[in-house]
VOLOTI-777917 format. One record per residue (C-alpha): residue in one letter; x, y, z. Coordinates in steps of 0.05 Angstrom, whole numbers, plus 32768, in hexadecimal, padded with zeros to 4 digits. Each point is the difference from the previous one (the first is absolute). Layout:
<recs>
AXYZ/...
</recs>
This chain:
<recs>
X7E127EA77C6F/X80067FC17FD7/X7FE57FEA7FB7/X80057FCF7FC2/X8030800D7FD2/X80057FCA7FC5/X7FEF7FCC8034/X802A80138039/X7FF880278043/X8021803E800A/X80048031803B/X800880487FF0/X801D802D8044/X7FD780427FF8/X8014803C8032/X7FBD80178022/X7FF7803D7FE7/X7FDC80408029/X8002800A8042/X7FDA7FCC8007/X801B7FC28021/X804580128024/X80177FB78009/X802B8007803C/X7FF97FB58008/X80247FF17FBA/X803D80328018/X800E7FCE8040/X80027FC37FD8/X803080287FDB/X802B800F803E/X80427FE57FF2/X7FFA802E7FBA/X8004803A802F/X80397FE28022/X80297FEC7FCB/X7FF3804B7FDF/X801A801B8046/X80427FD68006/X800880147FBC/X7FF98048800E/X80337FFF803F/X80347FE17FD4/X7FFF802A7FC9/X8005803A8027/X803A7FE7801C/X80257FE17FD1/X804880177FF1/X7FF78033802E/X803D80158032/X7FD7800D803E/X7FC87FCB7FF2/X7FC480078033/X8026802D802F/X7FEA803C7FC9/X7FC37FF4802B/X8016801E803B/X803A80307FD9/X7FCC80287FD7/X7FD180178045/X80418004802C/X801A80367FCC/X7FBF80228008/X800380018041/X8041801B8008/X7FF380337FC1/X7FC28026802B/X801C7FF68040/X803C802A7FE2/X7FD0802F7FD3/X7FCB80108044/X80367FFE8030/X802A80407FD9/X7FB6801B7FEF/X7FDC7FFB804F/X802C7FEB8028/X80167FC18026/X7FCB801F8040/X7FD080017FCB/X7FF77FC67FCE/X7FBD7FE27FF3/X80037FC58027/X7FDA7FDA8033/X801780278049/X80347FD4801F/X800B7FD07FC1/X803980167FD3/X7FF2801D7FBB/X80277FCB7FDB/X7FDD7FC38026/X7FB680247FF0/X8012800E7FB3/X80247FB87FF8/X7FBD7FE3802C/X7FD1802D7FC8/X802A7FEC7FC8/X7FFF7FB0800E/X7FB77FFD7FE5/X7FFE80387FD8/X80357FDD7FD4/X7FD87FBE8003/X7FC780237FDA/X802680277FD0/X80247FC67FEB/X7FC67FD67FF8/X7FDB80307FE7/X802E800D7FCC/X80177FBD7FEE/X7FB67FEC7FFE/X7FEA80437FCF/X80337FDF7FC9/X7FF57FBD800E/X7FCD7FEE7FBF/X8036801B7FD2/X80377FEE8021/X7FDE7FB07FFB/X7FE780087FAE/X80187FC17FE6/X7FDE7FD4803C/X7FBD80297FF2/X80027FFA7FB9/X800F7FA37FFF/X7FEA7FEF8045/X7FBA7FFB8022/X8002800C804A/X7FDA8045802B/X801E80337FE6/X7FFA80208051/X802F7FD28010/X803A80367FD8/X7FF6803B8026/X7FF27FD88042/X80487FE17FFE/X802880418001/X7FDE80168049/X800E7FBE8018/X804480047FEE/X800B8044801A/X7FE97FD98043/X80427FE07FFA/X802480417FF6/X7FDD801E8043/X80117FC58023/X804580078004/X7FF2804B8003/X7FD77FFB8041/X80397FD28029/X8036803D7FF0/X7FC98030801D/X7FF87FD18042/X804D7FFE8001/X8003804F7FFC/X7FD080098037/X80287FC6802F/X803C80297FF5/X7FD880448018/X7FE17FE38032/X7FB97FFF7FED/X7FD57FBE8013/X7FC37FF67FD9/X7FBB7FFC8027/X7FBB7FDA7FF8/X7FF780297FC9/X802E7FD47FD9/X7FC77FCE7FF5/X7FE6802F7FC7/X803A80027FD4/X7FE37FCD7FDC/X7FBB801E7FF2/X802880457FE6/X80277FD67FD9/X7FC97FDB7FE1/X7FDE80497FFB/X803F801B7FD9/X7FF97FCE7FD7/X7FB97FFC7FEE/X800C80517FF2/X803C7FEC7FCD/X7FD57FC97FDC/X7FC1802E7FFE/X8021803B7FDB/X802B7FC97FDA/X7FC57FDE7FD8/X7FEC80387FE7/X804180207FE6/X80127FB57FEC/X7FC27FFC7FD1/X800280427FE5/X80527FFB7FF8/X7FEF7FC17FCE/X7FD980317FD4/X80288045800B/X80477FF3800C/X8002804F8016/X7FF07FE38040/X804B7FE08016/X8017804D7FF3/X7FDC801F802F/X7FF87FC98038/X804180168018/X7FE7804A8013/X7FCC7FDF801C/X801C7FDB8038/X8032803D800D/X7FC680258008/X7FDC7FCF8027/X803C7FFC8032/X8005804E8008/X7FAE7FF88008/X800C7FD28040/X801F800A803A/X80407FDC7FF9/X8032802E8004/X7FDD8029803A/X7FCA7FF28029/X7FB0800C7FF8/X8002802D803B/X803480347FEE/X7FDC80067FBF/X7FB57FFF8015/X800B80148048/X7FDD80417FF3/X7FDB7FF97FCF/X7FB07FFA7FFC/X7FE07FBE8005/X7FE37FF47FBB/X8047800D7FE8/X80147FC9802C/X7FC07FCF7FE6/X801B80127FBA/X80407FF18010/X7FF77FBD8025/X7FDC7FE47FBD/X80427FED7FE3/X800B7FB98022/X803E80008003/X7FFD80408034/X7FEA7FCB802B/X80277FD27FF5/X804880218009/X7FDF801E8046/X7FEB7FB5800C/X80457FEE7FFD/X8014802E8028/X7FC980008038/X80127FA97FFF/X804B800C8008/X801780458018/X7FC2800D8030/X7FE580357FD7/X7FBB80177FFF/X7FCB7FD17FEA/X7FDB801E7FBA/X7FBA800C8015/X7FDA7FC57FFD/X7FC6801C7FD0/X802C80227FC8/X802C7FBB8008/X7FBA7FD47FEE/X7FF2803A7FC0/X80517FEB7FE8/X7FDF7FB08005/X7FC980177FE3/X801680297FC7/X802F7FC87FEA/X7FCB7FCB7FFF/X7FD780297FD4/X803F800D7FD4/X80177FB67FFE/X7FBA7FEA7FF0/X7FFC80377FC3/X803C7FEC7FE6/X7FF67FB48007/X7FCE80117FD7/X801B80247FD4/X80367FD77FEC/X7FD47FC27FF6/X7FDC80307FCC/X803F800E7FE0/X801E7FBA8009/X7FF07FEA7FBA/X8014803A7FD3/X804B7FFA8026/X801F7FCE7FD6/X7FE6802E7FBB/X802D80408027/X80357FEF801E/
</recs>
């Protein structure tokens, strides 16, 4: 709002405070914030290190490889949990492509206010446009992630169908699911730093929670159906069988517990849109 001060006009910038007013429109004139946050992001990650971006497709291939060993001594090469006819490394590598899109943004976006202090404390801009720029970097990341996985499945053999045409909306879903959880660990990591300790345990929980490294149905196949419902609430469930329903030809997730997953993260992005736009103008006394 503006005033007289001995004579002369000033304008004081005032972060809305409540959940009133989320001011989406303010964060797109802000756009090129968000990308130069992002580039920033990607190149610190990667600077002075050996491997570079290729740690992107290093750190799931050694998971891969580390439970195909583990299940195939434990079950069994006739018995791995994989999609029937698809090889268990191509439907782990397939789960693991998005699973490490949303565990890196989700992460990256969790630390992102204190990682950013000194542009919080001297410089005016949406303060959503800091946690928003880690997931769009990690889009980078699964980028170059996503072409290995197309090369893996050209060398096995395995031609995409029409499903393909989805990736895109389980991407965007993956990544709606990162950026919901993320504004709220985000705003509360400003004010508890406790937080950055135990995010960790919480995305190797999450992945163990979701079926990456085996499949929905040798886990729920017998199981009753409100342990399935409960199940299917964590989006990324959905997601990872997505994946591989688009790419391998594996079972479609059921169309109503795949519209609860949508659901269940609008509500959650929403809440914690709002949430952080409550917080938004205590960050700068915390961090």
């Amino acid at each position: 709002m503006s005033g007289k001060y001995d004579g002369e006009s000033r304008t004081i910038i005032e972060a809305s405070e409540g959940f009133g007013s989320l001011d989406l429109t303010e964060l797109w004139q802000f756009r090129e914030i968000i990308g130069f946050l992002a580039l920033r992001d990607l190149q610190i990650r990667y600077k002075q290190s050996f491997l570079g971006v290729a740690w992107v497709v290093v750190q799931p291939l050694l998971t891969m490889a580390l439970f195909a060993v583990l299940f195939g001594l434990l079950l069994g090469r006739d018995r791995m949990p994989t999609i029937e006819g698809v090889p268990y490394t191509i439907s782990t590598f397939c789960a693991l492509v998005p699973w490490t899109l949303f565990a890196t943004a989700l992460t990256a976006s969790s630390n992102s206010l204190v990682s950013n202090q000194n542009l919080i404390t001297k410089v005016y801009f949406p303060r959503l446009a800091i946690p928003i720029a880690p997931a769009c970097a990690a889009l980078v990341d699964f980028a170059a992630a996503f072409a290995v996985l197309l090369v893996m499945m050209a060398i096995y053999g395995i031609v995409p169908g029409a499903g393909l045409v989805a990736i895109p909306f389980f991407t965007l879903l993956a990544v709606a699911s990162a950026l919901a959880l993320s504004l709220w660990l985000s705003a509360l990591n400003a004010m508890y730093h406790d937080v950055r300790h135990v995010l960790p345990f919480i995305v190797q929980l999450g992945m163990f929670a979701t079926p990456v490294v085996y499949t929905t149905a040798h886990l729920l196949g017998s199981q009753p159906a409100w342990v399935q419902t409960v199940y299917a609430l964590n989006p990324m469930a959905a997601v990872v069988e997505g994946f591989r329903w688009a790419l391998l030809g594996g079972p479609l997730p059921a169309l109503d517990l795949l519209a609860g997953s949508c659901c269940g993260v609008a509500i959650a992005l929403f809440g914690g849109l709002c949430f952080f736009r409550r917080m938004e103008s205590t960050f700068a006394d915390w961090v």
